[in-house]
C-alpha positions, 0 to 999 in steps of 0.5 A: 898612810890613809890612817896617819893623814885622817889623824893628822886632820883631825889633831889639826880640829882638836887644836883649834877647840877650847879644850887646846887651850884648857891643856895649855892651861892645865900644863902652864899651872903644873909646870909652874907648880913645880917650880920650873917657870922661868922665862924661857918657859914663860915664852915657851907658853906664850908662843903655843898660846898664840899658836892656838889663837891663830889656828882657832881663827884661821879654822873660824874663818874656814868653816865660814867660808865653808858655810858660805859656799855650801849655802852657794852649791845649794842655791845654784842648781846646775852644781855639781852635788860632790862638791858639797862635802869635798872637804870630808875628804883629805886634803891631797884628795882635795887638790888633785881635784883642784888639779883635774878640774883646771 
């Protein structure tokens, strides 16, 4: 199972890269290629295009957020140093966490 959710992480970072994009390229010129674009695969396009610009802004705005709060556990010497790579771990890891902490 531990083996499923790091994949799962992990496809969720692949498909906030560039290379997301060039696949959905690659596919949308094959398909149309052989002639099976229509309007309905036009949209069918459409909706994973902006799919993968959602979930590249949204990993953006993550890893600056990260970026920022890193920089806070850095500068304020009484944190607690595991906090700085918590978010190596699983996100289930992460919110029992959370959950003890409150």
């Amino acid at each position: 199972m531990d083996t499923i959710l790091r994949w799962l992480t992990a496809f969720g970072v692949l498909t906030a890269s560039p290379a997301a994009f060039a696949i959905v390229f690659v596919y949308g010129i094959a398909w149309a290629a052989l002639g099976h674009i229509d309007w309905h695969g036009f949209a069918t396009l459409a909706t994973w295009i902006m799919t993968l610009v959602i979930q590249r802004a949204e990993h953006r705005d993550t890893q600056a957020i990260h970026a920022k709060l890193d920089e806070l556990l850095r500068a304020d010497g009484g944190a607690d140093a595991r906090l700085r790579k918590i978010d190596e771990k699983q996100p289930e890891d992460i919110e029992s966490h959370r959950k003890r902490q409150r």
